[in-house]
VOTI-487215 format. One record per residue (C-alpha): residue number from 0; residue in three letters; x, y, z. Coordinates in Angstrom, 2 decimals, decimal comma. Last residue first. Example, Ala and Ser with C-alpha at 12.3 -4.5 7.8 and 13.67 -1.06 7.14 Angstrom:
REM VOTI-487215
+--------+-------+---------+---------+---------+
: lumtor : vexfi :       x :       y :       z :
+--------+-------+---------+---------+---------+
:      1 :   Ser :   13,67 :   -1,06 :    7,14 :
:      0 :   Ala :   12,30 :   -4,50 :    7,80 :
+--------+-------+---------+---------+---------+
***
This chain:
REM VOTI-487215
+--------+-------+---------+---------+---------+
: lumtor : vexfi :       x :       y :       z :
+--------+-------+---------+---------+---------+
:    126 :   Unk :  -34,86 :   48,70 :   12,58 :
:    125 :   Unk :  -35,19 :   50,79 :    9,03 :
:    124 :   Unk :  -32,59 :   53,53 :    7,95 :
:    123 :   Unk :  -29,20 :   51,53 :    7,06 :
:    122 :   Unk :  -27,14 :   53,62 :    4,93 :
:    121 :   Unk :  -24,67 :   54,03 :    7,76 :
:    120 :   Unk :  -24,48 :   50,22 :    8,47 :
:    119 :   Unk :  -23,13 :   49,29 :    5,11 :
:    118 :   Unk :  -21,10 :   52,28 :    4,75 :
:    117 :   Unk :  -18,99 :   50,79 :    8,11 :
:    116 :   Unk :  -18,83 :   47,60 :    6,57 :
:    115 :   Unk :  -17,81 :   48,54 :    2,86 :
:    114 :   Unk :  -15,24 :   50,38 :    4,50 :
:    113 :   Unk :  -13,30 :   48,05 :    6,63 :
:    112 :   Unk :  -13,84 :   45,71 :    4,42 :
:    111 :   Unk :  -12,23 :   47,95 :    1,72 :
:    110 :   Unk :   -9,82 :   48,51 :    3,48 :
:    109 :   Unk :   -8,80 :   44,62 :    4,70 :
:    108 :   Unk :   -9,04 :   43,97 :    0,55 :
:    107 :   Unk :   -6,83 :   46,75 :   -0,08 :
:    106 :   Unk :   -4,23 :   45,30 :    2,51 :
:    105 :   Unk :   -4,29 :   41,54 :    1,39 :
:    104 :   Unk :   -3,87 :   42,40 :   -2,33 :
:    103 :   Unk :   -7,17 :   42,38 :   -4,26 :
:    102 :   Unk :   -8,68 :   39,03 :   -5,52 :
:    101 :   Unk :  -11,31 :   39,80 :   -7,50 :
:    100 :   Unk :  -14,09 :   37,04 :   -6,58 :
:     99 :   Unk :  -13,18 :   37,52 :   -3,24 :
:     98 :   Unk :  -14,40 :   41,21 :   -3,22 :
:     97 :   Unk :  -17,45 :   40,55 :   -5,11 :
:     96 :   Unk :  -18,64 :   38,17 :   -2,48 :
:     95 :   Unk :  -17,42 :   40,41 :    0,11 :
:     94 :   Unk :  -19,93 :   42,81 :   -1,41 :
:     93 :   Unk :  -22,84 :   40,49 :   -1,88 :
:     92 :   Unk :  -22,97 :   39,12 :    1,77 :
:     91 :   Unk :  -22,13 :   42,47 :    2,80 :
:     90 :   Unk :  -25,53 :   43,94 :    0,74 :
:     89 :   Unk :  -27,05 :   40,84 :    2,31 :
:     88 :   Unk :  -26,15 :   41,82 :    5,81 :
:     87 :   Unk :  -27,89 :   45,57 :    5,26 :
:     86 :   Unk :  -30,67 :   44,00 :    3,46 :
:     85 :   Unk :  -31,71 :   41,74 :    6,59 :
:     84 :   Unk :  -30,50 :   44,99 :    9,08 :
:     83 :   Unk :  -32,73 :   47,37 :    7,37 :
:     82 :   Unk :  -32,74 :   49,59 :    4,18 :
:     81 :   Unk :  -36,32 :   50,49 :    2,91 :
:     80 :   Unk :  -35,14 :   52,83 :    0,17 :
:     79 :   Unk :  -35,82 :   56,82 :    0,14 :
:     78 :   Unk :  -33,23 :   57,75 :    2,35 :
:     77 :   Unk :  -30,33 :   55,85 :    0,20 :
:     76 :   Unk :  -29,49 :   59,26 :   -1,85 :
:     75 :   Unk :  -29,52 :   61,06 :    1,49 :
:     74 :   Unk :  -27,80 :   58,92 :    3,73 :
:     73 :   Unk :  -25,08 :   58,63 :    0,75 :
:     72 :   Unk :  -24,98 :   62,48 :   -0,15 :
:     71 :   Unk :  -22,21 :   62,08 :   -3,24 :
:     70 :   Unk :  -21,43 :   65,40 :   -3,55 :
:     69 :   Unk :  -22,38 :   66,71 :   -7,24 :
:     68 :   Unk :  -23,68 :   64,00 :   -9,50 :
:     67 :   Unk :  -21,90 :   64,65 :  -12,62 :
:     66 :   Unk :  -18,42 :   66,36 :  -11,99 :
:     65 :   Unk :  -18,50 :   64,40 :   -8,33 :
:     64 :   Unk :  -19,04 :   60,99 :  -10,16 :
:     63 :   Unk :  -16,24 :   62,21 :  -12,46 :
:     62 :   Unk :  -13,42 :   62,80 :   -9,60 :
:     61 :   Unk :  -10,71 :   60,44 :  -11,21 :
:     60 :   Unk :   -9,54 :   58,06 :   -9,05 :
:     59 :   Unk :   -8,26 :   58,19 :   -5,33 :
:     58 :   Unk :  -10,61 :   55,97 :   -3,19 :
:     57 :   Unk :  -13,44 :   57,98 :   -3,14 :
:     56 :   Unk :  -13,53 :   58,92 :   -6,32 :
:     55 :   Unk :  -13,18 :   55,36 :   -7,65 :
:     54 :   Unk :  -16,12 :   53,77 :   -5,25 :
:     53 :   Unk :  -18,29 :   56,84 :   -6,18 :
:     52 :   Unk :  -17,94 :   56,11 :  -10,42 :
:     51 :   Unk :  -18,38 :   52,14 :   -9,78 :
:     50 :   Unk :  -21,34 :   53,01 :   -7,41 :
:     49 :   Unk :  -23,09 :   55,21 :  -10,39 :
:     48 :   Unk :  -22,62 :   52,64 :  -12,81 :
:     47 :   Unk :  -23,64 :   49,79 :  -10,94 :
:     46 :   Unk :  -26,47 :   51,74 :  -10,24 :
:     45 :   Unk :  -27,44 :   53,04 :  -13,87 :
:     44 :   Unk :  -26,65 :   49,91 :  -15,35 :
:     43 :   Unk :  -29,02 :   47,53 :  -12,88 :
:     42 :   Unk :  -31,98 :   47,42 :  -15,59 :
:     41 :   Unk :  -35,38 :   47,31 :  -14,46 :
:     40 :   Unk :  -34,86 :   50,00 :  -11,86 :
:     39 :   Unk :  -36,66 :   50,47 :   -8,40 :
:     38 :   Unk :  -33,67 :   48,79 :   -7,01 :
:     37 :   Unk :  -34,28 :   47,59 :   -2,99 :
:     36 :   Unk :  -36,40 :   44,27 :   -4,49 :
:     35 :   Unk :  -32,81 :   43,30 :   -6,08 :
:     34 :   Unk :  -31,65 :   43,42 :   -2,72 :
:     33 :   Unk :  -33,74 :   41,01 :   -1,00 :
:     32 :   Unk :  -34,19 :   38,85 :   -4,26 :
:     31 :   Unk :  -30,61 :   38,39 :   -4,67 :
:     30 :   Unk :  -30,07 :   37,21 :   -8,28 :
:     29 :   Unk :  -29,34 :   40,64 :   -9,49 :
:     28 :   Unk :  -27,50 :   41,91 :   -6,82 :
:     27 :   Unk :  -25,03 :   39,05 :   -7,04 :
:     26 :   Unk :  -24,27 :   40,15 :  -10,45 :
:     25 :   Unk :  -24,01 :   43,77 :   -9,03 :
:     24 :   Unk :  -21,25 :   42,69 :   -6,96 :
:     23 :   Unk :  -19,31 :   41,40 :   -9,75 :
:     22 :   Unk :  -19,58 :   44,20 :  -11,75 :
:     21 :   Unk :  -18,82 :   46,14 :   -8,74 :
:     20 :   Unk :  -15,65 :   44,61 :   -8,55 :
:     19 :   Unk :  -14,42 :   43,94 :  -12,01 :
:     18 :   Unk :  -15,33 :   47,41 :  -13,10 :
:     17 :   Unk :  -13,26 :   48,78 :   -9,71 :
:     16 :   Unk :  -10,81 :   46,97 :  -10,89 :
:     15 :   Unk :  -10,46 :   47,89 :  -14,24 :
:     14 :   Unk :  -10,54 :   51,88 :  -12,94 :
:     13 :   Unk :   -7,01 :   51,48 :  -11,25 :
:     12 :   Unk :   -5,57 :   48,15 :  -10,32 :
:     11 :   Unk :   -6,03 :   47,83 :   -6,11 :
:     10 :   Unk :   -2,86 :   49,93 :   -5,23 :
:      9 :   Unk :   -3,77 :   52,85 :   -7,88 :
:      8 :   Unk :   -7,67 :   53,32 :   -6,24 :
:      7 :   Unk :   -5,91 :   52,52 :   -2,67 :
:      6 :   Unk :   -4,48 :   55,67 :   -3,54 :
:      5 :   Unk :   -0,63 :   55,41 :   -2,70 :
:      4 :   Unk :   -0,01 :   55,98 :   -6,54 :
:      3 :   Unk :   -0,89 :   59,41 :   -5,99 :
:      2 :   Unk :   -1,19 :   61,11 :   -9,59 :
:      1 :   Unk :    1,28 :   63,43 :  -10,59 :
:      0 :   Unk :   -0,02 :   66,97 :  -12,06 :
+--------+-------+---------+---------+---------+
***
């Protein structure tokens, strides 16, 4: 089998970018006391984990999120956290943050706006 290396997931750098990113993001998540109020968890691991694995299936990588967690259910995974438009922006604040901070190309970073934006207001459940 021959991967597609018009995946955004082979365009931005594979799996070590996708570390890099959501590594990043989840340091901001940390220090963010809106979000980090959103994470019932002590330790961020688990999450960052679980995002990295989602962010590479969806955009062309390996398919182990789906192997472990079974369809990925956003609206459903998010229902049971107070998401509003305050935690919404901050999650974008974060996000972008992490974005900048690893330099894609021009056209994977205008994706994954793109993206990031549109998930950003879909998990929102609270006015």
């Amino acid at each position: 089998m021959t991967a597609d290396l018009d995946t955004l997931y082979h365009r931005a750098g594979g799996t070590p970018f996708f570390e890099a990113l959501v590594g990043s993001f989840y340091a901001g998540v940390a220090v963010d006391p809106i979000l980090r109020a959103i994470y019932p968890e002590p330790d961020l691991a688990a999450a960052e984990r679980r995002l990295r694995l989602f962010l590479i299936q969806y955009w062309g990588g390996p398919r182990t999120y789906d192997d472990e967690r079974g369809h990925p259910r956003l609206r459903m995974r998010h229902g049971p956290f107070a998401i509003g438009p305050t935690a919404r922006d901050r999650w974008l604040v974060q996000m972008r943050a992490a974005i900048a901070a690893t330099a894609p190309p021009d056209d994977v970073a205008a994706e994954l706006e793109r993206y990031f934006t549109m998930a950003a207001e879909a998990m929102r459940n609270r006015e």
